[in-house]
N, C-alpha and C positions, 0 to 999 in steps of 0.2 A: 467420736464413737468408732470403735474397731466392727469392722465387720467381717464378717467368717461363715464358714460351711460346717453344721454341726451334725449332728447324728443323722439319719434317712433325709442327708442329704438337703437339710432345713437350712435356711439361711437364718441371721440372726445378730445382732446388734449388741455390743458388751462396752459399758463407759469404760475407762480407765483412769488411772489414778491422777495424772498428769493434767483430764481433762477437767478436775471437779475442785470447787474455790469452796471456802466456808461462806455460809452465807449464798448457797444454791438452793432453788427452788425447786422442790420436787413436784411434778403436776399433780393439779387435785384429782379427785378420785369421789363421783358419788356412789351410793348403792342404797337401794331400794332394800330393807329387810324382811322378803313376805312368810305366811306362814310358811309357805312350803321351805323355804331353805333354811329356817330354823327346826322343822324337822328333818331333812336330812342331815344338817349338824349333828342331831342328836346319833343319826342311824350310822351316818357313817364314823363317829366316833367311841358309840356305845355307851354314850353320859348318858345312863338314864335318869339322871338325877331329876327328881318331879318337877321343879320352875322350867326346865325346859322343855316338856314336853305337856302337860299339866295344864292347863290355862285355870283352875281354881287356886290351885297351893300357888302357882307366879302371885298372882292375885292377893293371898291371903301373905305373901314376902312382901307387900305394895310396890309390888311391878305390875304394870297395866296389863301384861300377857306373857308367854312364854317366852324365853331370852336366850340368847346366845351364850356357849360356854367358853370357860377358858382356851380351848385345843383352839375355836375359830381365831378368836383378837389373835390368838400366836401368828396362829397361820395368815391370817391377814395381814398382818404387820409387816411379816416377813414375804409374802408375795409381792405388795405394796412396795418395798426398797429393793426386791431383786429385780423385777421387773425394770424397775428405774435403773437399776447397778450392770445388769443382763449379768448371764449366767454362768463367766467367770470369776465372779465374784464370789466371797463367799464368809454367812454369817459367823460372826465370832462370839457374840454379844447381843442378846436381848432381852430387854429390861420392858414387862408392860405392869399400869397400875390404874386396874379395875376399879371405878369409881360411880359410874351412873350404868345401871343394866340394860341392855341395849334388846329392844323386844322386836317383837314380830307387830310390824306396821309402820317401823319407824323407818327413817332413812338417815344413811349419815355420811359425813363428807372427812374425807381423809386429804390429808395433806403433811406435808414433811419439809425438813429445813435442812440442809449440811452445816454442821454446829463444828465440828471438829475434824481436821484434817491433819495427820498424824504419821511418824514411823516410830514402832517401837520391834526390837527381836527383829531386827531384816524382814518385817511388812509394813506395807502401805496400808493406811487404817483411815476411816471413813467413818462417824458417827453423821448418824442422822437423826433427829426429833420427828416425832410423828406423832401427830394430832388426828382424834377422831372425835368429832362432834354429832351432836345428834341434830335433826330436823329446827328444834330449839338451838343452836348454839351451845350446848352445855354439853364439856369435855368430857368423853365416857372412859376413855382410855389413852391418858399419856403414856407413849412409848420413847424408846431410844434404841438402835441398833447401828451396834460397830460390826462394818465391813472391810474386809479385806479384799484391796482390789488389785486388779492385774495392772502391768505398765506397758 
């Protein structure tokens, strides 16, 4: 891990490319899904689309309660492998594929794999699988994202 002084003077932690093997284990990751950050999803997004904010129409979609939207999985996904990658890195590629809706009450467990380690076009490239499971075990959103990383 390279480490460096970044903006107001933050210290800060960046893998690089040299250090990551296929077949890396990214730490897991639980999270608690309560109502409240399923509405702020909504607010800070402005999906008002009714399963997420709704709890009758979720309900009448047979989702147990209001659910998380597309913008969140994104942005989780990709929090999720920058954080692991640190902040020289930088997404190329992400591929998610919404399958089980993920609501308010659930909690779920996030984990990732380095599948593919790569140069193509003069960068170093970096896929990673990422798995989100719900409370049950059942995959709500397989991911993939290729990072480019520093050396």
């Amino acid at each position: 891990m390279n480490q460096a002084i970044g903006k107001f003077n933050r210290e800060y932690l960046s893998r690089v490319w040299d250090e990551v093997s296929e077949g890396d284990e990214l730490p897991t990751l639980e999270m608690p899904i309560s109502y409240r950050r399923v509405i702020q999803d909504v607010a800070a997004t402005r999906d008002f689309f009714p399963g997420h904010h709704n709890p009758e129409y979720a309900k009448n979609q047979k989702v147990k309660d209001i659910y998380l939207n597309t913008m969140f999985l994104q942005g989780l996904v990709d929090r999720y492998v920058s954080d692991w990658s640190g902040p020289e890195s930088f997404i190329r590629k992400r591929k998610i594929h919404m399958q089980v809706s993920i609501a308010a009450g659930d909690t779920i467990h996030i984990s990732g794999r380095v599948t593919r380690k790569y140069e193509q076009d003069n960068e170093k490239l970096v896929e990673v699988d990422v798995q989100i499971l719900n409370q049950d075990g059942v995959s709500c959103c397989p991911s993939s994202v290729v990072l480019r990383m520093p050396t």
